[in-house]
N, C-alpha and C positions, 0 to 999 in steps of 0.2 A: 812099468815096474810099480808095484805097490805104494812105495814110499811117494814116488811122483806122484803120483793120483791122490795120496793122503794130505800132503803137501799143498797140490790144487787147491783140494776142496776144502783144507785149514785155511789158506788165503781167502779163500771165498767168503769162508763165515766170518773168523774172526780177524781177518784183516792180517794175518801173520804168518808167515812159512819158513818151515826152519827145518833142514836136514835131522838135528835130536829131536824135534820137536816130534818129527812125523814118525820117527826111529822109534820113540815113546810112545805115541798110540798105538804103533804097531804092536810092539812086546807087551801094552797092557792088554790089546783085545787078544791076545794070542793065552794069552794066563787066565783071559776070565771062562766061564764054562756057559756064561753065556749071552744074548745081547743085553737082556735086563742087571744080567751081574757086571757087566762092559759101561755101564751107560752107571751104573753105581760107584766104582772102581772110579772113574772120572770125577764123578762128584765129589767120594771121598779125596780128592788129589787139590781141591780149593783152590786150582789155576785156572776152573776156567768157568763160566756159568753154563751151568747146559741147562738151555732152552730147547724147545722143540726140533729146532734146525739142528741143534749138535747131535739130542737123541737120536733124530731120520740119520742121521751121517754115519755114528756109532754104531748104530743096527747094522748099517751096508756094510759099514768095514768090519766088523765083528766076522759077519759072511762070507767077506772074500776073504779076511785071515784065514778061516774055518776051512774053504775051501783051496788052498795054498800050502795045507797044511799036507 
């Protein structure tokens, strides 16, 4: 399932995983139109620093939303 995978890889980077947490990326990458607009949309959100690692993360899930959809 999506949410698990998003969940994982939240834990991975930022040390955290949270059912809304992953719920919330999901619905934002799923709104944005695209990874660059995905990966802005997070920034604009001030919860979390996206560095390199979150950007690579954000593209992926952008994708499998895209492709889920």
């Amino acid at each position: 399932m999506l949410e698990r995978w998003v969940g994982d890889r939240l834990h991975d980077i930022l040390g955290i995983s949270d059912k809304y947490i992953s719920q919330f990326f999901v619905a934002l990458a799923a709104k944005a139109v695209s990874p660059d607009d995905f990966v802005e949309r997070l920034k604009n959100t001030n919860t979390v620093d996206v560095d390199q690692t979150l950007t690579t993360f954000a593209k992926e899930l952008f994708t499998k939303v895209l492709t889920s959809l």
